[in-house]
TILO-493310 format. One record per atom (N, C-alpha, C, O, CB): residue in one letter; atom name; x, y, z. Coordinates in nm, 2 decimals, always signed. Each point is the difference from the previous one (the first is absolute). Glycine has a CB too. Layout:
+----+----+--------+--------+--------+
! aa ! at !   east !  north !     up !
+----+----+--------+--------+--------+
!  a ! CA !      X !      Y !      Z !
...
+----+----+--------+--------+--------+
END
This chain:
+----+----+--------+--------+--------+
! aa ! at !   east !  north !     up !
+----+----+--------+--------+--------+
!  x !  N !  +9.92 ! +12.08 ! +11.29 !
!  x ! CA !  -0.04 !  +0.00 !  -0.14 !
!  x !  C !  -0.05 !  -0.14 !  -0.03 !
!  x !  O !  +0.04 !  -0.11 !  +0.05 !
!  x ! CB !  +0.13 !  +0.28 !  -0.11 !
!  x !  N !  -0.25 !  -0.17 !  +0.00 !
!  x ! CA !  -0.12 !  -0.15 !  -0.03 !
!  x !  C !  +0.06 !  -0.06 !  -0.11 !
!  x !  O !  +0.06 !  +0.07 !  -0.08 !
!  x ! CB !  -0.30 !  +0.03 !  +0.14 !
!  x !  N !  +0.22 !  -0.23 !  -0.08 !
!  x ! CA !  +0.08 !  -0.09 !  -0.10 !
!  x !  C !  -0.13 !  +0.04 !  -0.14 !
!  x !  O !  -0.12 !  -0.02 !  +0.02 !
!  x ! CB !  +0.27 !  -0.22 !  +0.18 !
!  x !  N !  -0.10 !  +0.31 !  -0.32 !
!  x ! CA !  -0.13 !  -0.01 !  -0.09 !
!  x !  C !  -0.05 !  -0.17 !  -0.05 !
!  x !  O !  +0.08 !  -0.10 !  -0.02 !
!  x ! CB !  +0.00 !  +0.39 !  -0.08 !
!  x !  N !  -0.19 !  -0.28 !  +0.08 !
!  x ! CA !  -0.06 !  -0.12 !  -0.05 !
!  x !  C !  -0.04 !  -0.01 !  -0.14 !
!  x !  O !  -0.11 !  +0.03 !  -0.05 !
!  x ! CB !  +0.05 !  -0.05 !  +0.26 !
!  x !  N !  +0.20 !  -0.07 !  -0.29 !
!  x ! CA !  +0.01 !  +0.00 !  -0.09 !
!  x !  C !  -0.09 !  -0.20 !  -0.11 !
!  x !  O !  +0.00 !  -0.06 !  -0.11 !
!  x ! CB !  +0.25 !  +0.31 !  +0.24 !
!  x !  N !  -0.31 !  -0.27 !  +0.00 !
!  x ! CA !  -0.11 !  -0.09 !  -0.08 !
!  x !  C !  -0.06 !  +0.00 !  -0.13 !
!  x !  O !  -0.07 !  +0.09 !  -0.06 !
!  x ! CB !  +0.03 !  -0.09 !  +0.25 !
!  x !  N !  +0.08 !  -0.14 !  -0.25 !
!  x ! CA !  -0.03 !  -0.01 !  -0.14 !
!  x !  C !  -0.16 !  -0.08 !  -0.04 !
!  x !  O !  -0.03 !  -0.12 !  +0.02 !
!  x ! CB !  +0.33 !  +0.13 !  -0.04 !
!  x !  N !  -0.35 !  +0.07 !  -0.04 !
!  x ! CA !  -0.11 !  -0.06 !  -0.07 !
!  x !  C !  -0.04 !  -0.17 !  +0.00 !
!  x !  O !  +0.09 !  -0.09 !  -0.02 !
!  x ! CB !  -0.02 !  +0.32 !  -0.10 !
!  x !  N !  -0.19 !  -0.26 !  +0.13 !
!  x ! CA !  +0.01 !  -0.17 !  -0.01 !
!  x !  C !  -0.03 !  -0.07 !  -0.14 !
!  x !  O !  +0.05 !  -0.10 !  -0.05 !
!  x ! CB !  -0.13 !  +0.10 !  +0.29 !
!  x !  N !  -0.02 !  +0.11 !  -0.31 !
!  x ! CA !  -0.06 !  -0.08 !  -0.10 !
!  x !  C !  +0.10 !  +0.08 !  -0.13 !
!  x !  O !  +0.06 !  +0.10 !  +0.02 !
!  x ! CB !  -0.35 !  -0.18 !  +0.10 !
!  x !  N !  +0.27 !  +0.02 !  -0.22 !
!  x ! CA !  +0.09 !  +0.04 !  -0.18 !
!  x !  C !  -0.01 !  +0.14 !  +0.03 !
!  x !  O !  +0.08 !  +0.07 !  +0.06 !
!  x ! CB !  -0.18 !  -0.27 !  -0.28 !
!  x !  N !  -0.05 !  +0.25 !  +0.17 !
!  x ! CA !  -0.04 !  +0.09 !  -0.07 !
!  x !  C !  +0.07 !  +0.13 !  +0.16 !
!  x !  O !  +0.09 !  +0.07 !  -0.03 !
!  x ! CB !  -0.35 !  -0.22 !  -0.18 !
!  x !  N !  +0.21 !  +0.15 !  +0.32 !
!  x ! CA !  +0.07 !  +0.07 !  +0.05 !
!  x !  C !  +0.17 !  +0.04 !  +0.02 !
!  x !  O !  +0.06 !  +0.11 !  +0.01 !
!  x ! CB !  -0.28 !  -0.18 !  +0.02 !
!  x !  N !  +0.25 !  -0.02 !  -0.02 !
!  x ! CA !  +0.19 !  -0.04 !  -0.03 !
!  x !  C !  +0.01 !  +0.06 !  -0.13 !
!  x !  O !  +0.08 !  +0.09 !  +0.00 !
!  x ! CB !  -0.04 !  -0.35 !  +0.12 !
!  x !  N !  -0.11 !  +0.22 !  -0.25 !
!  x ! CA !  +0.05 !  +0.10 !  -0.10 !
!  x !  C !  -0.01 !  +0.16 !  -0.01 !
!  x !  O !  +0.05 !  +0.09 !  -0.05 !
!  x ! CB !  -0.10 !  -0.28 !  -0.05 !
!  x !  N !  -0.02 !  +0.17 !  +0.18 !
!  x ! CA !  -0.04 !  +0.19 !  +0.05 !
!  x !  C !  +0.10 !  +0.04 !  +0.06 !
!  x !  O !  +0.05 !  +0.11 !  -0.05 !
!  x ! CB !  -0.28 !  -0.11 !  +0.10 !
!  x !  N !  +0.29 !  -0.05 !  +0.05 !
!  x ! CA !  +0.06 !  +0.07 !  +0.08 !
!  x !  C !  +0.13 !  -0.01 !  -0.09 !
!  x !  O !  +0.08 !  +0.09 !  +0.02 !
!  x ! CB !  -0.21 !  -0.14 !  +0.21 !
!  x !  N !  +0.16 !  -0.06 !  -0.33 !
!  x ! CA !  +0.12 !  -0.01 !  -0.09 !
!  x !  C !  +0.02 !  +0.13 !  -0.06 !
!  x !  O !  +0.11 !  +0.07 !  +0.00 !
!  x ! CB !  -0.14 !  -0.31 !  -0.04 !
!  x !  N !  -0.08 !  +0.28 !  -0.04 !
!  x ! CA !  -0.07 !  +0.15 !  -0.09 !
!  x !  C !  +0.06 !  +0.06 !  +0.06 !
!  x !  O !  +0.09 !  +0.06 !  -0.06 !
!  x ! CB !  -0.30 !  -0.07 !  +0.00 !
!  x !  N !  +0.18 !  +0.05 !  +0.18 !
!  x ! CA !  -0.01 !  +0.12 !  +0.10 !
!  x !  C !  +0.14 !  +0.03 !  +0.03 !
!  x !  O !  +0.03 !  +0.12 !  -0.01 !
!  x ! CB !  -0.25 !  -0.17 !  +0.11 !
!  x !  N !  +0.32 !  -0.05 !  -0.04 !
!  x ! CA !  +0.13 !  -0.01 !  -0.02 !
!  x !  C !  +0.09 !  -0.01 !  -0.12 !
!  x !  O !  +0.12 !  +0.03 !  +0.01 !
!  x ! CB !  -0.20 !  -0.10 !  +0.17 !
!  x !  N !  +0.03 !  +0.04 !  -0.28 !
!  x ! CA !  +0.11 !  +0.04 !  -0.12 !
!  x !  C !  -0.06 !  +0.20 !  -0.03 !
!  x !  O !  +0.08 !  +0.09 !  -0.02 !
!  x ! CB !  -0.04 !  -0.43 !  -0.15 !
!  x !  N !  -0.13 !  +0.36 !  +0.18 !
!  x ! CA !  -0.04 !  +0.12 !  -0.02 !
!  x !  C !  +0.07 !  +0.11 !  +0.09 !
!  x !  O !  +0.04 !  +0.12 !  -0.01 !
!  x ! CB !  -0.25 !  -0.23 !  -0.07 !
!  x !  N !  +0.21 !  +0.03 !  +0.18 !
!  x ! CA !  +0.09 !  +0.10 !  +0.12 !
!  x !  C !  +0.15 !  -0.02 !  -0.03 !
!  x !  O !  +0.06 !  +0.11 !  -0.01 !
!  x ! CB !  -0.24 !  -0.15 !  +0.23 !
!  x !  N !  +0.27 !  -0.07 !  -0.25 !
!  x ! CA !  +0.09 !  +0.03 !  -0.05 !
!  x !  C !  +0.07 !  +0.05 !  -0.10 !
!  x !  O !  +0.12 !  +0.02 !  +0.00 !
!  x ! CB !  -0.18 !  -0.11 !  +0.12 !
!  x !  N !  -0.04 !  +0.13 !  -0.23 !
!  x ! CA !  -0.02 !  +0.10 !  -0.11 !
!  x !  C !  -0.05 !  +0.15 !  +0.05 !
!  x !  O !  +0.03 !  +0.10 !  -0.06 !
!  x ! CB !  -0.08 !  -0.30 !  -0.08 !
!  x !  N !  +0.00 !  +0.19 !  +0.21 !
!  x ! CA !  +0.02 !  +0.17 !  +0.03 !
!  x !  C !  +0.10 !  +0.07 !  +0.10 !
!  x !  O !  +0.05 !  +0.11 !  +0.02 !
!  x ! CB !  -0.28 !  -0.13 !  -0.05 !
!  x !  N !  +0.26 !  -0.16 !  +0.12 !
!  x ! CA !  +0.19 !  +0.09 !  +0.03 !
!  x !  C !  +0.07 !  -0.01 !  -0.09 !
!  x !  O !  +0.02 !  +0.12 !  -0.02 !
!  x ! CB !  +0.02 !  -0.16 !  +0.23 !
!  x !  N !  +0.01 !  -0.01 !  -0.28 !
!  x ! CA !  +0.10 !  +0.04 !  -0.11 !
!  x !  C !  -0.03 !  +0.11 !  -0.12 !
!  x !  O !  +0.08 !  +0.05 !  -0.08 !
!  x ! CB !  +0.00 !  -0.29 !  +0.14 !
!  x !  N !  -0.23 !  +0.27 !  -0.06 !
!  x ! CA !  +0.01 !  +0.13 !  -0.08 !
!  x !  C !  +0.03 !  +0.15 !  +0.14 !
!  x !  O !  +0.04 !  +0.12 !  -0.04 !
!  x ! CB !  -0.24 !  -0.26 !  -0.20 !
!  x !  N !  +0.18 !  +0.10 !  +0.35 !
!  x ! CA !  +0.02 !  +0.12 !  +0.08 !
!  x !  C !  +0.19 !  -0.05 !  +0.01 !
!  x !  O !  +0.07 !  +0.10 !  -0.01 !
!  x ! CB !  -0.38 !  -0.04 !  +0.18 !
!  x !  N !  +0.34 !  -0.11 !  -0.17 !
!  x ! CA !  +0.17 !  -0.03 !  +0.02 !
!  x !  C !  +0.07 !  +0.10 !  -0.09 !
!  x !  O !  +0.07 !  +0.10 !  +0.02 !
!  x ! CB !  -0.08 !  -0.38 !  +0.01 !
!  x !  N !  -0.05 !  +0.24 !  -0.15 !
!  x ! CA !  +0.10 !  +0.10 !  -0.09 !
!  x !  C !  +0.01 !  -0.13 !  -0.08 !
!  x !  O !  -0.02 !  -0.12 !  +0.03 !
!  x ! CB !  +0.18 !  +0.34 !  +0.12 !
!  x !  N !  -0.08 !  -0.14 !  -0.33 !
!  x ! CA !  +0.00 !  -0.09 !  -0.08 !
!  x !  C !  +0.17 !  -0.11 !  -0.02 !
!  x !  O !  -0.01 !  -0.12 !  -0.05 !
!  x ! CB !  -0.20 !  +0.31 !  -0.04 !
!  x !  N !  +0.34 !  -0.12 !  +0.14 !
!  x ! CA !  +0.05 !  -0.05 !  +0.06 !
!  x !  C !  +0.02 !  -0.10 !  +0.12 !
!  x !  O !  +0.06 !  -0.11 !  -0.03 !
!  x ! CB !  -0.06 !  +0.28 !  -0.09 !
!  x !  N !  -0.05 !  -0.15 !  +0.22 !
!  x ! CA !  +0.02 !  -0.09 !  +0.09 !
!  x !  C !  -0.12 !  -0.12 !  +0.01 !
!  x !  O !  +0.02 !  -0.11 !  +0.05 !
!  x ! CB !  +0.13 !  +0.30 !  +0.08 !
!  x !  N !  -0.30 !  -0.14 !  -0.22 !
!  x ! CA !  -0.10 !  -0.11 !  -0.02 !
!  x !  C !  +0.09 !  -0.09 !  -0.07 !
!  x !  O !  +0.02 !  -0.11 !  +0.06 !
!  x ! CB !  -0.25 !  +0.25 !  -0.08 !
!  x !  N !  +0.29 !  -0.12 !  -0.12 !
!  x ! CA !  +0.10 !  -0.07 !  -0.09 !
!  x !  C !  +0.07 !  -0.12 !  +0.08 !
!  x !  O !  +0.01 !  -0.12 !  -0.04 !
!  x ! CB !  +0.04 !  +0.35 !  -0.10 !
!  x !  N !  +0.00 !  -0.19 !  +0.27 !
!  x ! CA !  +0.13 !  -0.05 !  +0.03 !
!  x !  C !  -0.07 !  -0.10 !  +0.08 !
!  x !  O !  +0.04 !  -0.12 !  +0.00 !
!  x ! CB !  +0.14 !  +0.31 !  +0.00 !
!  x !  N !  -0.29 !  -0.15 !  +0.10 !
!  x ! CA !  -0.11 !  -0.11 !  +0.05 !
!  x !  C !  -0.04 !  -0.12 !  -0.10 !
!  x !  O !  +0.02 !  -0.12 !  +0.00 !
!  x ! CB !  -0.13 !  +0.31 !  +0.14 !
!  x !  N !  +0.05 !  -0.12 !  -0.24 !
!  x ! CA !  -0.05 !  -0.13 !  -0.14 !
!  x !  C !  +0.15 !  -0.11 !  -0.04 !
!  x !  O !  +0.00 !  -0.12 !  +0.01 !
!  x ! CB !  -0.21 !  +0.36 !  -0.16 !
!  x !  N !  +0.31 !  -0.15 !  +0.12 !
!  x ! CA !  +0.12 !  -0.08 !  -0.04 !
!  x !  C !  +0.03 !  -0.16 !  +0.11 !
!  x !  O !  +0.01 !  -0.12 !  -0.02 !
!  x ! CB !  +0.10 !  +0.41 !  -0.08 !
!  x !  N !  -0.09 !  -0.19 !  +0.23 !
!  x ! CA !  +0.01 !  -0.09 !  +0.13 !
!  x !  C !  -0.09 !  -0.17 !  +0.03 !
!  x !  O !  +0.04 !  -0.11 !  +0.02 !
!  x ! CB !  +0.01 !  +0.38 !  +0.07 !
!  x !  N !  -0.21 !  -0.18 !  -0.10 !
!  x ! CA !  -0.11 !  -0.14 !  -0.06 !
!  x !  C !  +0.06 !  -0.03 !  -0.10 !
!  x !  O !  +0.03 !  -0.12 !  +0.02 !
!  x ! CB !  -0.25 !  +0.18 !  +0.03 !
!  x !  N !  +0.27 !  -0.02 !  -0.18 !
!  x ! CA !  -0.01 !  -0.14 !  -0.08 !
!  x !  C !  +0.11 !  -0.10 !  -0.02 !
!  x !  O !  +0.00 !  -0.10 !  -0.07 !
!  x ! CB !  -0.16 !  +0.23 !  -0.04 !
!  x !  N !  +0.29 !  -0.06 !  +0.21 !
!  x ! CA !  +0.13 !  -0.06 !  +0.01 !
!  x !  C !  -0.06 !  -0.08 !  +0.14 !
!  x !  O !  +0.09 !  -0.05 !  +0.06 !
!  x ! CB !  +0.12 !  +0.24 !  -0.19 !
!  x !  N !  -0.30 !  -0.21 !  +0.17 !
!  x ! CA !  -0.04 !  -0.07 !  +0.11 !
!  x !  C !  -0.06 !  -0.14 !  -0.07 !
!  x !  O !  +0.01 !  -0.12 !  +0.01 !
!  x ! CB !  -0.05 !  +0.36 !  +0.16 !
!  x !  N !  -0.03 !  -0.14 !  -0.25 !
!  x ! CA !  -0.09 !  -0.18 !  -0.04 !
!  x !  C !  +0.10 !  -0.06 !  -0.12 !
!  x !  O !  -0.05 !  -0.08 !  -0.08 !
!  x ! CB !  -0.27 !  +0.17 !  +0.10 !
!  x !  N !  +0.43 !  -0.06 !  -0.03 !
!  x ! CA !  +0.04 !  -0.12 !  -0.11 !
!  x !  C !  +0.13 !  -0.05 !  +0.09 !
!  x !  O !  +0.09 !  -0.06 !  -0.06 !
!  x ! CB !  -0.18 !  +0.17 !  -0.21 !
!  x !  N !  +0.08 !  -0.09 !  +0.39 !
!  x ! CA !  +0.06 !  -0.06 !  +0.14 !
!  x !  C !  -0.12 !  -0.11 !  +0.05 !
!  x !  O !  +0.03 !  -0.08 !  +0.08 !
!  x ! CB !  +0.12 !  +0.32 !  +0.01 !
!  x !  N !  -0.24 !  -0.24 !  -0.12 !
!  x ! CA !  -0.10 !  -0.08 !  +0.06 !
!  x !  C !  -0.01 !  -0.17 !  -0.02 !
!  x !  O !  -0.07 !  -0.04 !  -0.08 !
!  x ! CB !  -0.04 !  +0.27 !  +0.05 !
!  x !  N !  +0.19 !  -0.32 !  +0.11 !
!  x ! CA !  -0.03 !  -0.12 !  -0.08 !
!  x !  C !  -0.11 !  -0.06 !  -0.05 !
!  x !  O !  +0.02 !  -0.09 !  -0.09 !
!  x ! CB !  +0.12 !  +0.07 !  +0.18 !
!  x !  N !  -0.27 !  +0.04 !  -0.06 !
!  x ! CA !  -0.12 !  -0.06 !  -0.01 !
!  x !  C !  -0.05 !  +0.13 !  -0.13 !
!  x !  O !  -0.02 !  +0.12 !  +0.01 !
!  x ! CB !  -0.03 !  -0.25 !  +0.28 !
!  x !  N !  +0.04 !  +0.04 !  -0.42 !
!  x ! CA !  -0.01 !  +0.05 !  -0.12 !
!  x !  C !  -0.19 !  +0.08 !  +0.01 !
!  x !  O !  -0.04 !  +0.11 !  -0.04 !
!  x ! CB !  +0.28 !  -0.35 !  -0.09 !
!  x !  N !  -0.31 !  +0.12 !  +0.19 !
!  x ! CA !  -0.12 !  +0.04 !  +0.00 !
!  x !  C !  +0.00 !  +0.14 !  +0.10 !
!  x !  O !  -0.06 !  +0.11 !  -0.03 !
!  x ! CB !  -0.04 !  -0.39 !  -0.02 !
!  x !  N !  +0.16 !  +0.27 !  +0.16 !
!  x ! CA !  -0.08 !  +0.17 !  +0.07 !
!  x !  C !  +0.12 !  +0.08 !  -0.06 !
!  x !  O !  -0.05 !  +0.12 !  +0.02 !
!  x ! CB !  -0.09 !  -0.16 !  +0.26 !
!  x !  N !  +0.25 !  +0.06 !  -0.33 !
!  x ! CA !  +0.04 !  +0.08 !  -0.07 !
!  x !  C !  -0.10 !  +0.03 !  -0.12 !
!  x !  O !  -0.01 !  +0.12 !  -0.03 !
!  x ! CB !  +0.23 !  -0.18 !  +0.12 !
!  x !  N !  -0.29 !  -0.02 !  -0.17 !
!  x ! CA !  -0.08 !  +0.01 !  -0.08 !
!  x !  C !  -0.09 !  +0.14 !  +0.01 !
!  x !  O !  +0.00 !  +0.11 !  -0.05 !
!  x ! CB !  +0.04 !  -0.37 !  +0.04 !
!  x !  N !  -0.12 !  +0.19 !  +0.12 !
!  x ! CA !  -0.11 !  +0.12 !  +0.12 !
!  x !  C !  +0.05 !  +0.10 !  +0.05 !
!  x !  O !  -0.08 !  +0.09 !  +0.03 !
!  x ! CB !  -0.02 !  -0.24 !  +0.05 !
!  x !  N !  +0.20 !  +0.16 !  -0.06 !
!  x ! CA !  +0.10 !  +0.15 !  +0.01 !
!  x !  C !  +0.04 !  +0.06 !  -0.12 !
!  x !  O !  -0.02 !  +0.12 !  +0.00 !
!  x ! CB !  +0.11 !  -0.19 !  +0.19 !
!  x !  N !  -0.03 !  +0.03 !  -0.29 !
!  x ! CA !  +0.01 !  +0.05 !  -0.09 !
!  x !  C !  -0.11 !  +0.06 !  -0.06 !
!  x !  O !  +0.00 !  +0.12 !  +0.00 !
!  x ! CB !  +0.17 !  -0.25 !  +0.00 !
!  x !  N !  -0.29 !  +0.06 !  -0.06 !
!  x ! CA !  -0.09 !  +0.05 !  -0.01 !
!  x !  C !  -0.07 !  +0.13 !  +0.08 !
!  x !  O !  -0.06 !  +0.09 !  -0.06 !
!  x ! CB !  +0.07 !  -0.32 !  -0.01 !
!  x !  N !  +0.00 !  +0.22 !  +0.18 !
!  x ! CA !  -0.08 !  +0.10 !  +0.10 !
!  x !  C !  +0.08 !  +0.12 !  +0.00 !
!  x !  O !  -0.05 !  +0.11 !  +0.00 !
!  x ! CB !  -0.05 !  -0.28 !  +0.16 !
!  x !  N !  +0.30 !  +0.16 !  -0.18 !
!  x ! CA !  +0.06 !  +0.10 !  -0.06 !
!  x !  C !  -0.05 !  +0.07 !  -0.12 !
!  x !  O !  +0.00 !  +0.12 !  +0.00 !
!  x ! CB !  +0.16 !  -0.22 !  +0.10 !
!  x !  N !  -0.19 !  +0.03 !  -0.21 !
!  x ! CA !  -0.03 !  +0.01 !  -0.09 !
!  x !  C !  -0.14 !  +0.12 !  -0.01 !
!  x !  O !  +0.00 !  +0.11 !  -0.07 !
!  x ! CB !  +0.12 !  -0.36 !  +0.04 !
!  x !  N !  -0.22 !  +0.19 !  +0.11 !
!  x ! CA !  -0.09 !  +0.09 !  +0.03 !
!  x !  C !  +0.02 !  +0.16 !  +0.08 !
!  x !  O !  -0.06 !  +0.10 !  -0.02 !
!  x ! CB !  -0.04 !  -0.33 !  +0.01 !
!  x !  N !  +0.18 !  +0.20 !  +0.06 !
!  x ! CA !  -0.01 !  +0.13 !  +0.11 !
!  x !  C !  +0.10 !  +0.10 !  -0.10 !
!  x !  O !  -0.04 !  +0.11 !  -0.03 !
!  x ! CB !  +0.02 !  -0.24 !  +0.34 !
!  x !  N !  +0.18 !  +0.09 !  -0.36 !
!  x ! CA !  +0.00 !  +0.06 !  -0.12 !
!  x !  C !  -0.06 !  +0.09 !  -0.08 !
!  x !  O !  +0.02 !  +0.12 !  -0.02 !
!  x ! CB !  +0.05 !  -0.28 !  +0.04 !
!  x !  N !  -0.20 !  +0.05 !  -0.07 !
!  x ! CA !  -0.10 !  +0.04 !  -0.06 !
!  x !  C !  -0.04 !  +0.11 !  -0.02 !
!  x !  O !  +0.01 !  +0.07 !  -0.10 !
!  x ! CB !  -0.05 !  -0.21 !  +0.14 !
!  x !  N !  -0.01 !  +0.16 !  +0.12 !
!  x ! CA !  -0.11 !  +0.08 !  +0.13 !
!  x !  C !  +0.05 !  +0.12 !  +0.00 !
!  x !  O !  -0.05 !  +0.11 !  -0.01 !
!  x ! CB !  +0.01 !  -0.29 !  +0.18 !
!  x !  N !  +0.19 !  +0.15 !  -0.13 !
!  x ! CA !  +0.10 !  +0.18 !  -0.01 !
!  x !  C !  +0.01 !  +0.04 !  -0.11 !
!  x !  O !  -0.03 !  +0.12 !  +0.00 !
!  x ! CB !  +0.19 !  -0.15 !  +0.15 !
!  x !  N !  -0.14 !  -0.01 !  -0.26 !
!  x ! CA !  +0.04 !  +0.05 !  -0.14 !
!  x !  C !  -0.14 !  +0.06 !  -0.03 !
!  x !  O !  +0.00 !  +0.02 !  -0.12 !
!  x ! CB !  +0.21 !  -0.20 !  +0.03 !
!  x !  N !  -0.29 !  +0.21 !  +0.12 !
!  x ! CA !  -0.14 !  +0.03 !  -0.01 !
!  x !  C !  -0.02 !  +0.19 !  +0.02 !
!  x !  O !  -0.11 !  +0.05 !  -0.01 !
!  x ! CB !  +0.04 !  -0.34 !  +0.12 !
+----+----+--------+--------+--------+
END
C-alpha cells in the first residue's frame, strides 16, 4: 500500500483553496453522520479551542468552527 501524497499548496490563493475544499468536506461529513453525533463532533471542537493557549489560532479555529456550523445548518 503506497503512502498518499498529502502536499500542500505553495502560493495564498491556492492554500486557500484547498482550505475551501476541506472545511466543505468536513461539512458534508457531519451532515452524512447524523444530527446527533455531527452535534457531539462540533461540541468536542469547541471544548478544544477554549483549551487552546494561543488566543490568536484559537481565534482561527473558532472562526472556521463558526463557518462550517454555518455550512451544516444550511
Amino acid at each position: 500500500m503506497s503512502t498518499p501524497d498529502f502536499s500542500t499548496a505553495e502560493n495564498n490563493q491556492q492554500l486557500s483553496q484547498e482550505v475551501s475544499c476541506l472545511k466543505a468536506l468536513l461539512t458534508l461529513m457531519l451532515q452524512a453522520m447524523g444530527q446527533a453525533d455531527a452535534g457531539r463532533v462540533i461540541i468536542k471542537m469547541e471544548k478544544q479551542i477554549t483549551q487552546m493557549e494561543d488566543e490568536a489560532q484559537a481565534a482561527v479555529f473558532s472562526s472556521t468552527v463558526k463557518q462550517i456550523k454555518q455550512a451544516y445548518r444550511q
